[in-house]
C-alpha positions in Angstrom: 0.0 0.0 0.0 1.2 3.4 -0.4 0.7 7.3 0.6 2.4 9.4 -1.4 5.9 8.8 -0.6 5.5 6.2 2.0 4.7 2.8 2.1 3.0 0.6 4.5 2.6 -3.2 4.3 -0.5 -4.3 6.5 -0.7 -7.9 7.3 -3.7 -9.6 8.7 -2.9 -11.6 11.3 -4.5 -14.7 13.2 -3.4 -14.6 17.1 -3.7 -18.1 17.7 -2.7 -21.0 15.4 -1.2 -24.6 14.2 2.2 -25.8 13.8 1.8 -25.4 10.2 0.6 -22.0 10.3 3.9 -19.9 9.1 4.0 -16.9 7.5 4.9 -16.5 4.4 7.9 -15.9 2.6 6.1 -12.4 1.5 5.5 -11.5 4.7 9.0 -11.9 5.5 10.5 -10.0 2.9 8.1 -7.3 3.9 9.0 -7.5 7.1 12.7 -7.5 6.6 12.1 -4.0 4.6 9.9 -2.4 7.1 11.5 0.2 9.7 9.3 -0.2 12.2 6.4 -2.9 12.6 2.6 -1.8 14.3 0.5 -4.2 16.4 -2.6 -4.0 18.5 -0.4 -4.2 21.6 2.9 -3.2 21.9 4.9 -6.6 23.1 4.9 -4.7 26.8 1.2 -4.0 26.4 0.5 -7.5 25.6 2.5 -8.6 28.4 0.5 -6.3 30.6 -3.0 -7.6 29.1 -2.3 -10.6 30.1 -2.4 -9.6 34.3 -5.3 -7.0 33.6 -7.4 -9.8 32.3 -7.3 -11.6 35.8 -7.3 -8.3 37.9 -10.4 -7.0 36.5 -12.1 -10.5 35.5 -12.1 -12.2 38.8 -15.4 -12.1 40.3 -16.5 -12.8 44.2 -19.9 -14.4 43.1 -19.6 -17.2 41.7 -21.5 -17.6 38.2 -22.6 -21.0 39.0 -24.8 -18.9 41.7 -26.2 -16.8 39.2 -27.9 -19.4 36.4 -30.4 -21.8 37.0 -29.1 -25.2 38.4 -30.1 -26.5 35.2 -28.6 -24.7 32.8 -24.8 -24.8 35.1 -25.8 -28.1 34.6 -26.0 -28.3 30.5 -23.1 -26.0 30.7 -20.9 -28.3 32.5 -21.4 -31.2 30.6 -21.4 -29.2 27.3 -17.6 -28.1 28.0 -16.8 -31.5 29.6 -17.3 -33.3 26.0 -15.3 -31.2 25.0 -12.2 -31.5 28.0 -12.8 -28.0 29.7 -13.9 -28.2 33.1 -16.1 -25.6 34.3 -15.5 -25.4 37.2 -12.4 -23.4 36.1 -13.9 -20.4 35.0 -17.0 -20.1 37.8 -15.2 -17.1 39.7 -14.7 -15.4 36.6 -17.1 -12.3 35.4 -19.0 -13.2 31.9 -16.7 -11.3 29.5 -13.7 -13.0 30.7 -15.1 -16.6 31.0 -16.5 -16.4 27.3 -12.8 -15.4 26.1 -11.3 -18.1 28.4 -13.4 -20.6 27.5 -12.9 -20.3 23.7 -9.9 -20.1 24.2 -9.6 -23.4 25.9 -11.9 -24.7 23.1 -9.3 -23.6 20.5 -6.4 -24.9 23.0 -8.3 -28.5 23.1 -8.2 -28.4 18.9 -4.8 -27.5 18.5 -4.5 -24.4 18.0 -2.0 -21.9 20.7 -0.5 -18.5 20.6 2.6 -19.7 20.4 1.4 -21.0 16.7 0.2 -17.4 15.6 1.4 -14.6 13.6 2.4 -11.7 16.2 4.7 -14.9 17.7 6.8 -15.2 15.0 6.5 -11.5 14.1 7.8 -10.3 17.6 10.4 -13.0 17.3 11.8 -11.6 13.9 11.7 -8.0 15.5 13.6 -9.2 18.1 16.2 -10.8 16.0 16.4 -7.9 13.8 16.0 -5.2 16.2 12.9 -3.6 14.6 11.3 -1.5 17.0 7.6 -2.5 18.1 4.7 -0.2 18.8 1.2 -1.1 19.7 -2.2 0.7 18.5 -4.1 0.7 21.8 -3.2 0.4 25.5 -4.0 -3.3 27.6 -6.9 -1.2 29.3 -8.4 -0.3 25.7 -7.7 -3.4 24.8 -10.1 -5.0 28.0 -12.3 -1.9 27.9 -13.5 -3.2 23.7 -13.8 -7.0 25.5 -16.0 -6.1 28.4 -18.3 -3.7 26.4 -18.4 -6.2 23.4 -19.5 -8.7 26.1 -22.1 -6.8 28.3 -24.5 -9.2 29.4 -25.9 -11.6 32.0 -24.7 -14.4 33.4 -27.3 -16.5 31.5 -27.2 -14.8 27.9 -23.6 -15.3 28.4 -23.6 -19.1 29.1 -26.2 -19.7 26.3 -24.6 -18.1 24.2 -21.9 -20.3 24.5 -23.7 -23.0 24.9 -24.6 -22.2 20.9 -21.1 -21.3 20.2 -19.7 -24.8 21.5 -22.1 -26.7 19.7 -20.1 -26.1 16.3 -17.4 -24.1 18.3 -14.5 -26.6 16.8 -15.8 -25.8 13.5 -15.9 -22.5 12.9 -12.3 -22.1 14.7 -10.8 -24.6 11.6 -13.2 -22.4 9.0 -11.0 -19.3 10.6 -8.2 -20.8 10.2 -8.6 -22.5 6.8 -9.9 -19.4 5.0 -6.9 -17.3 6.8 -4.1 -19.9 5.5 -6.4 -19.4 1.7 -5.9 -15.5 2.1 -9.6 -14.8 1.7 -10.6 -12.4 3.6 -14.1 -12.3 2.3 -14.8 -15.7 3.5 -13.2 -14.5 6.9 -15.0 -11.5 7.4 -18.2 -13.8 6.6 -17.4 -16.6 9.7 -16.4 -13.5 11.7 -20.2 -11.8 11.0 -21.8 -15.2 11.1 -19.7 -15.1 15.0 -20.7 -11.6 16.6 -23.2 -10.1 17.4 -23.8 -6.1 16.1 -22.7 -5.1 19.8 -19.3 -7.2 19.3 -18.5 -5.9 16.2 -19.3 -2.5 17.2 -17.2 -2.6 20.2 -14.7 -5.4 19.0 -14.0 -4.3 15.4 -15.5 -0.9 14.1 -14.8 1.8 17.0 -11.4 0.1 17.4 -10.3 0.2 13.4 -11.4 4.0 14.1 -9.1 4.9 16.6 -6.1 3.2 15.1 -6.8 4.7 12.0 -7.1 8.1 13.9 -3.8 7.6 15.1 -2.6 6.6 11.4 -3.3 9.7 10.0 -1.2 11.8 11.6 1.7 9.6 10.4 0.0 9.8 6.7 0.1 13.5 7.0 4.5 13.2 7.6 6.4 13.7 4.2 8.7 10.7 5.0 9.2 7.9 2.6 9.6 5.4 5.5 8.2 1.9 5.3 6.5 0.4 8.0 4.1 -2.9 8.6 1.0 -2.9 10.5 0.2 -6.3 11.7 -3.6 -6.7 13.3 -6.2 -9.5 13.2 -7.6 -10.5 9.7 -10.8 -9.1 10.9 -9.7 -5.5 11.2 -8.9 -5.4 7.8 -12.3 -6.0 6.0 -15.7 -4.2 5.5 -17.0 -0.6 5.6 -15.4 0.0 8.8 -11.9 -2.0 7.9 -8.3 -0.5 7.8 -8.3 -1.5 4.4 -11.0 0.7 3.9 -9.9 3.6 5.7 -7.1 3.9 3.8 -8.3 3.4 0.9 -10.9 6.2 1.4 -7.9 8.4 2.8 -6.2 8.0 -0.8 -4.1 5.1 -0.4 -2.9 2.7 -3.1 -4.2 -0.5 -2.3 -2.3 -3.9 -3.9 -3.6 -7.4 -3.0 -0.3 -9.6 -2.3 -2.5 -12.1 -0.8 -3.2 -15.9 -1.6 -6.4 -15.0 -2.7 -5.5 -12.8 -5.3 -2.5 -14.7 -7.1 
């Protein structure tokens, strides 16, 4: 992609993956050429997330307390086909024990941070000594997860009731039309996923504060090259990077699979 002088190579990234989920040699060479590399979260950031979550998740109620006996019940042995253990995210507040137990789903099938893209990408940085930033703070980060996910106690378990039902599947479609480079298909699991409040919250008002914070780089006459590298999902739609830089005046080229 390119402003005027500059030139930015924005890769969509998945944050959890499989052994065989490398980047590609593209992405490297892109990498290799870029001065600088953007994330959601600066590597401290992330590391910082990570604490956060637990501080501001933990909850003195437990949510077994706050459902129906029969639907803790369904809950229970819904994860329990799958491995997970409920009992591991009772004294957890709803946002956080949806995010921990899809994550666990995604664990049980596989797939692990270690696996995804900002791994390897931080590991090249380090090995090349390509200084890191990050988009948004931890706290913005957990601020977009706990309004994405404001509900009760029950919505929250039924609704993952539904998502564990084909929870296995949709994470491979993720990941399959991520490895194909289409991020149509992608952007199509990720609706069929969230809700409008999710997206909102998760996605859209997100993309529009990054992109805020773009634009005052666009507006420097350098002719520096620089990678941003977010989720797949921030890229696409109305309200994608992609978007907003198109509609800013950017270039736009297609390197990916999808479009050799």
């Amino acid at each position: 992609m390119s402003y005027g002088e500059q030139q930015w190579w924005v890769l969509g990234t998945i944050h959890i993956g499989e052994p065989d989920m490398q980047l590609s040699k593209q992405s490297k060479q892109a990498f290799s050429e870029s001065a600088e590399v953007w994330f959601e979260l600066s590597p401290d950031e992330l590391q910082r997330a990570a604490l956060l979550l637990f501080q501001q998740g933990a909850s003195a109620t437990t949510l077994s307390s706050q459902v129906e006996p029969e639907l803790w019940q369904r809950f229970e042995t819904s994860l329990s086909e799958h491995g997970i253990v409920a009992g591991a995210f009772n004294n957890l507040e709803p946002w956080l024990m949806e995010i921990m137990v899809l994550m666990q789903l995604a664990l049980t099938e596989g797939f692990d941070v270690e696996y995804g893209s900002e791994a390897q990408l931080i590991q090249w940085a380090v090995a090349q000594n390509t200084p890191m930033f990050g988009f948004e703070t931890a706290q913005n980060q957990i601020d977009a997860l706990r309004t994405g996910n404001e509900q009760s106690v029950t919505e929250a378990i039924e609704e993952l009731l539904e998502s564990l039902h084909n929870g296995a599947a949709e994470i491979t479609m993720l990941a399959d039309a991520w490895r194909a480079g289409d991020l149509q298909e992608l952007m199509l699991l990720v609706r069929d996923s969230m809700n409008e409040r999710q997206l909102e919250a998760l996605l859209w008002q997100r993309n529009l504060a990054w992109f805020a914070r773009l634009q005052t780089m666009l507006d420097e006459t350098d002719s520096a090259i620089r990678m941003i590298a977010v989720g797949a999902a921030h890229l696409g739609d109305e309200f994608g990077l992609l978007q907003l830089f198109q509609d800013a005046g950017a270039e736009i080229k297609n390197y990916s699979t999808a479009a050799q």
